[in-house]
VOGU-3710 file (C-alpha; in Angstrom, 3 decimals, decimal comma):
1> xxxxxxxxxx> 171,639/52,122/159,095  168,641/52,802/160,688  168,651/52,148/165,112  165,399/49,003/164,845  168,100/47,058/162,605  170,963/47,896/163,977  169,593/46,282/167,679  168,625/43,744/165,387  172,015/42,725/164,003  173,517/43,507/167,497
11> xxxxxxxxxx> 171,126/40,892/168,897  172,134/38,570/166,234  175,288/38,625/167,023  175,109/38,277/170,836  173,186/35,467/169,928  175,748/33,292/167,627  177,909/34,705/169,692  176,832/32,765/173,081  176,415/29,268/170,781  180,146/29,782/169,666
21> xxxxxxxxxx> 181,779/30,600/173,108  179,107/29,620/175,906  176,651/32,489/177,336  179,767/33,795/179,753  180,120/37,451/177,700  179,445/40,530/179,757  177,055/42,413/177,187  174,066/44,565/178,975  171,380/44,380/176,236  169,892/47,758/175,033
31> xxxxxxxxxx> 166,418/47,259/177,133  168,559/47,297/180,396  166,578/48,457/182,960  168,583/51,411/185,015  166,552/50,539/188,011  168,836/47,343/188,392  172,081/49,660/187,680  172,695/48,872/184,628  173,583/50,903/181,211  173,002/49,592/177,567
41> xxxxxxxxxx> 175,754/48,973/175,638  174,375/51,248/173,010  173,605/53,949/175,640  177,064/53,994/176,880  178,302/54,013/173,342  175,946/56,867/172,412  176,731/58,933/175,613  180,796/58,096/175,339  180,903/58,424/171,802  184,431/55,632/172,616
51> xxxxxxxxxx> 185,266/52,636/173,807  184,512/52,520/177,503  185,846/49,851/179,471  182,099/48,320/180,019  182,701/48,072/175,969  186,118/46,405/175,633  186,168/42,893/174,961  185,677/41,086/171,588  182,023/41,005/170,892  181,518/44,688/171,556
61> xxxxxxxxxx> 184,392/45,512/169,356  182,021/44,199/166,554  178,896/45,698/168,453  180,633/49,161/167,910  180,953/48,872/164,272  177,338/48,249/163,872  176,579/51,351/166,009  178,888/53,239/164,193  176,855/52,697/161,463  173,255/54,442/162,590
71> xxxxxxxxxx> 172,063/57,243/160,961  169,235/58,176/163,024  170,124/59,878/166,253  167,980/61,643/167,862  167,738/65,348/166,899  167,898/68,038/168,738  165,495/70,907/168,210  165,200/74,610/169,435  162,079/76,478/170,755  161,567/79,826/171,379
81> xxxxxxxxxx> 162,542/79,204/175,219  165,521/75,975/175,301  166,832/73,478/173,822  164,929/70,243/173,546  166,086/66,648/172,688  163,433/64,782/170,994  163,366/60,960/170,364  163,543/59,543/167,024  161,595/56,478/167,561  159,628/54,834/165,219
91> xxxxxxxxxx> 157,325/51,569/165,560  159,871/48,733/164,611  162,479/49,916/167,578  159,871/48,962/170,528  160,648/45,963/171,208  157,741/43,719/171,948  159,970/40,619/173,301  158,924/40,754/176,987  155,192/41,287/175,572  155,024/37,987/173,591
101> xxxxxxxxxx> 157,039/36,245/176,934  154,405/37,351/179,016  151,958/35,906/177,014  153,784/32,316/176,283  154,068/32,486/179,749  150,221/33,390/180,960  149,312/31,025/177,816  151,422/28,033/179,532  149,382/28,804/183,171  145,863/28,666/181,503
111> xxxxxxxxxx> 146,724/25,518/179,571  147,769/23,934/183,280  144,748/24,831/184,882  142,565/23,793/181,791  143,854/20,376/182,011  141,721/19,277/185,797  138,622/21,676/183,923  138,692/19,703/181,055  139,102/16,186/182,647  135,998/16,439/184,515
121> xxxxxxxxxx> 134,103/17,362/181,359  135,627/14,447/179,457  133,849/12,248/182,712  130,819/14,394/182,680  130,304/13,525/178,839  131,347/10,200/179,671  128,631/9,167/182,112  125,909/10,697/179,481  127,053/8,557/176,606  126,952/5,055/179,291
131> xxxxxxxxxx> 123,511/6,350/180,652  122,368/7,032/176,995  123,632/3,751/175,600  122,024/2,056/178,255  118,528/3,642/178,139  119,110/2,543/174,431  118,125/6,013/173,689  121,058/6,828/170,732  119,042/9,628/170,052  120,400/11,681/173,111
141> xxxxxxxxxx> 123,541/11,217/171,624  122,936/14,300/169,728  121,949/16,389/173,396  125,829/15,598/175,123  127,259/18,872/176,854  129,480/19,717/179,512  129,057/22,347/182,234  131,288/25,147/181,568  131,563/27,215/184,709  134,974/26,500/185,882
151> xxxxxxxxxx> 136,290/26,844/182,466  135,023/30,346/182,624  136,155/31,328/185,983  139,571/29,883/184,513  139,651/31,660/181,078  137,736/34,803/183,077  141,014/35,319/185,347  143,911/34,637/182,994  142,616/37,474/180,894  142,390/39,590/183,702
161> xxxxxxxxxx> 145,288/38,951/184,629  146,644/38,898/181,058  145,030/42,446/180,525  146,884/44,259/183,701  150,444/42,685/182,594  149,816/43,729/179,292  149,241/47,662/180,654  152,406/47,458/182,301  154,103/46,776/179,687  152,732/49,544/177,407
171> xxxxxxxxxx> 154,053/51,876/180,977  157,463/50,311/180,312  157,363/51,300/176,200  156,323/54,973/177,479  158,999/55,323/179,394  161,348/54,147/177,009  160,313/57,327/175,287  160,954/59,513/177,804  157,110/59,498/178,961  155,423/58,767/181,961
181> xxxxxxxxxx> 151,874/57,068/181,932  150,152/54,684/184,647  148,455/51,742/183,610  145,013/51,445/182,359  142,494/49,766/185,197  140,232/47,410/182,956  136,831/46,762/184,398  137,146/42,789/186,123  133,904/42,096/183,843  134,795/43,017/180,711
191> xxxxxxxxxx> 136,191/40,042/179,599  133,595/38,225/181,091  131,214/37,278/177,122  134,004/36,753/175,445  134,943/34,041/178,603  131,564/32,230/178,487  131,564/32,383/174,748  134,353/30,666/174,476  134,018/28,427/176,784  131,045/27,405/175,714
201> xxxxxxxxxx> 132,130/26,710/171,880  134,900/24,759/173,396  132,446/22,573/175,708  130,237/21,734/172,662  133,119/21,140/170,255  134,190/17,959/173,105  130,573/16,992/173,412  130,819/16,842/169,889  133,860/15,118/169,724  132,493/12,628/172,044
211> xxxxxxxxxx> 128,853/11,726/169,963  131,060/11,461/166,336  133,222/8,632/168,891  130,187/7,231/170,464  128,409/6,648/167,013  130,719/5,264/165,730  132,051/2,942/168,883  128,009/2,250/169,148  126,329/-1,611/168,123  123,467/-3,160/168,906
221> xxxxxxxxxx> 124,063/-4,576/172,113  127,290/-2,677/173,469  127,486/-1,819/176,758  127,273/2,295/178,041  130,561/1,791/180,056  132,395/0,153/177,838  131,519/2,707/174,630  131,547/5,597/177,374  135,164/4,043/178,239  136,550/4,109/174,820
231> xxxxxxxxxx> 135,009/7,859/174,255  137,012/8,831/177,422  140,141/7,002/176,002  139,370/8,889/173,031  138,874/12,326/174,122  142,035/12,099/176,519  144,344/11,039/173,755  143,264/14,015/171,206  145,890/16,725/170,915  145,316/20,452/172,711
241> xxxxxxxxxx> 146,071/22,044/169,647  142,379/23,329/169,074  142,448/24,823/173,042  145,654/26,402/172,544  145,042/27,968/169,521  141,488/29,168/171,156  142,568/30,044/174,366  145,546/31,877/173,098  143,103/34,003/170,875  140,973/35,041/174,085
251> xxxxxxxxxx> 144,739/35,854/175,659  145,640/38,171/172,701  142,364/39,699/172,963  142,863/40,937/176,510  146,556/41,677/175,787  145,525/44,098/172,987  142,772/45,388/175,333  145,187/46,422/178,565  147,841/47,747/175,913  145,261/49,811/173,701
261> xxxxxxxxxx> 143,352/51,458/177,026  146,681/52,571/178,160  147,996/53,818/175,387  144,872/55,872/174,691  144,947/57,108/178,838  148,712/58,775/178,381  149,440/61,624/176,358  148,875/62,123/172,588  150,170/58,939/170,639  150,709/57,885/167,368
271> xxxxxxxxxx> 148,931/54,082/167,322  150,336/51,622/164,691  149,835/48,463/164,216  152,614/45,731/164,896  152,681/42,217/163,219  156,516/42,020/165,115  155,572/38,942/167,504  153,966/36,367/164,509  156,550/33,700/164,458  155,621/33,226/160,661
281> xxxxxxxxxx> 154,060/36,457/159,462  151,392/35,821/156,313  151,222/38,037/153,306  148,254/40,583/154,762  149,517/40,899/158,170  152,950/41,709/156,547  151,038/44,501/154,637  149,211/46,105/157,848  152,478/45,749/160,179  153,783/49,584/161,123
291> xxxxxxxxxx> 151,388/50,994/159,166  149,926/54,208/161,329  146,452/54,065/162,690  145,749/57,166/163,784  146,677/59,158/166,526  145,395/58,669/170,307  143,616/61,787/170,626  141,043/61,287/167,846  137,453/60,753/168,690  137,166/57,516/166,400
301> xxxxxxxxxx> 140,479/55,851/167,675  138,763/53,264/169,215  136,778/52,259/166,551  139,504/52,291/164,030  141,821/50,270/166,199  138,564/47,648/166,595  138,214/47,920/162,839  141,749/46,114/162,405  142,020/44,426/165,694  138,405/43,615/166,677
311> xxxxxxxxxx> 138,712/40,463/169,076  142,510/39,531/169,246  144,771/39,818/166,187  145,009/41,079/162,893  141,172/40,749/161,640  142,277/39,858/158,005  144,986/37,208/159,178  145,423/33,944/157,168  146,352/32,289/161,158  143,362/33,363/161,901
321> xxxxxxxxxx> 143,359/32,691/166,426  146,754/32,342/166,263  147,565/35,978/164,941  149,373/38,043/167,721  149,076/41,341/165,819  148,681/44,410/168,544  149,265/48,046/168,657  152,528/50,219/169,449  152,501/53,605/170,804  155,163/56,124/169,777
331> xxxxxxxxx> 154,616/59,425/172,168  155,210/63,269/170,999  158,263/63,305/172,923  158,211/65,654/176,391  159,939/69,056/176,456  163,542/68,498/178,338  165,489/70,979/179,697  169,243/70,680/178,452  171,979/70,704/180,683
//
């Protein structure tokens, strides 16, 4: 059994686990951080090769059979000077869990903020419509907008922020592998077209909204507040489905970005793409997931990973937006002096 599906099956298990007997188990879960002083269950197992007390209750009886099971450990090679261990690690064991939290999590911020943003456009629209209705000028119907610069200084700063999380992270995988890297630092402006572009095809998609409402609240004779009224009504009862969606793309996009820069910033990689995070993976993202880009040293990596990952996720997704498709780096592994 390979080490991505053992973890998997472990993880499983924790998790019916917990339902059955109430989330009161000591287990350490394999991404432990050793900073906090704690060791992996699989770690200990691996280093122990036996049951060690931090292993000897119930569930880790059965977590020990499934480790028992993997075929892969890590191999140890021989140079001309020492020994060296070097990591078998392939794309499907980094686990992308904290990545895809981080963004649910920056994703649930933005969405807060946009609500006050996009309340005063609603009223901004609003009072257009009730002028325009009573100018009886139906025509100008067709001219609503909404000013759009807090929405970008919003959607400008989440992905910032998104961006320098998202390096962290791709710090954290490295030194999973036995690697150290620092964190890409991602120009405060880049982001900032993709920002007003979006925020701009959101404004016009409400002013839209708002005419298709006003047209067909409008009569002869109506007044401008009260078919302004029932546009506001309108536009504050749709669903945020269409934000969400949008605004989550923009979030992937700088995700990918701060991950990609620091990957390509450490030492030689091996980039692959990873579909792992889609809740409900379609048929072409399936194909593309842990398939091998190329490696981080090549002249064209860039443009290859943009290729497949232009603007957010997978570029041949059936989600479309909602694809959270990114890269994974797995490093030559570092020459370690044995013991």
């Amino acid at each position: 059994m390979k080490r991505a599906e053992a973890l998997r099956r472990i993880a499983d298990l924790h998790t019916a686990w917990s339902l059955q007997h109430g989330d009161d188990v000591a287990y350490v879960a394999e991404d432990a951080n050793p900073h906090d002083g704690q060791t992996s269950d699989l770690s200990t197992w691996q280093a122990d090769r036996s049951a060690s007390p931090e292993l000897d209750d119930p569930l880790n009886e059965a977590i020990k059979a499934i480790l028992a099971q993997i075929d892969d450990e890590p191999a140890v090679a021989t140079t001309g000077r020492t020994d060296v261990q070097v990591m078998n690690v392939s794309p499907a064991d980094i686990n992308l869990s904290a990545v895809q939290a981080d963004f649910e999590a920056h994703l649930g911020r933005l969405l807060a903020a946009w609500a006050p943003v996009t309340a005063d456009q609603q009223r901004e629209i609003a009072d257009q419509i009730r002028d325009a209705i009573d100018r009886d000028d139906v025509a100008a119907l067709a001219k609503l907008s909404a000013s759009t610069a807090d929405a970008e200084a919003a959607l400008l700063a989440a992905m910032n922020e998104m961006a320098l999380v998202a390096a962290q992270r791709v710090v954290d995988e490295a030194a999973a592998q036995h690697v150290n890297i620092s964190a890409a630092e991602l120009d405060p402006d880049r982001f900032r077209l993709g920002a007003t572009v979006m925020t701009e095809l959101l404004a016009a998609g409400m002013a839209n909204a708002a005419a298709r409402e006003a047209m067909r609240r409008y009569s002869p004779g109506a007044s401008g507040a009260e078919v302004s009224r029932a546009v506001q009504e309108y536009l504050g009862g749709l669903s945020d489905a269409f934000a969400r969606e949008n605004l989550g793309g923009a979030l992937t996009g700088a995700q990918n970005a701060g991950r990609l820069e620091t990957q390509l910033a450490g030492p030689t990689a091996a980039i692959y793409a990873s579909e792992w995070m889609d809740r409900n993976t379609c048929r072409p993202c399936r194909e593309i997931n842990g398939k091998w880009i190329g490696n981080s040293d090549e002249a064209d990596i860039q443009s290859k990973v943009d290729a497949i990952y232009p603007n957010g996720g997978y570029v041949h997704c059936l989600g479309g937006v909602r694809c959270r498709g990114t890269t994974v780096a797995v490093w030559r592994p570092e020459t370690v002096e044995q013991p």
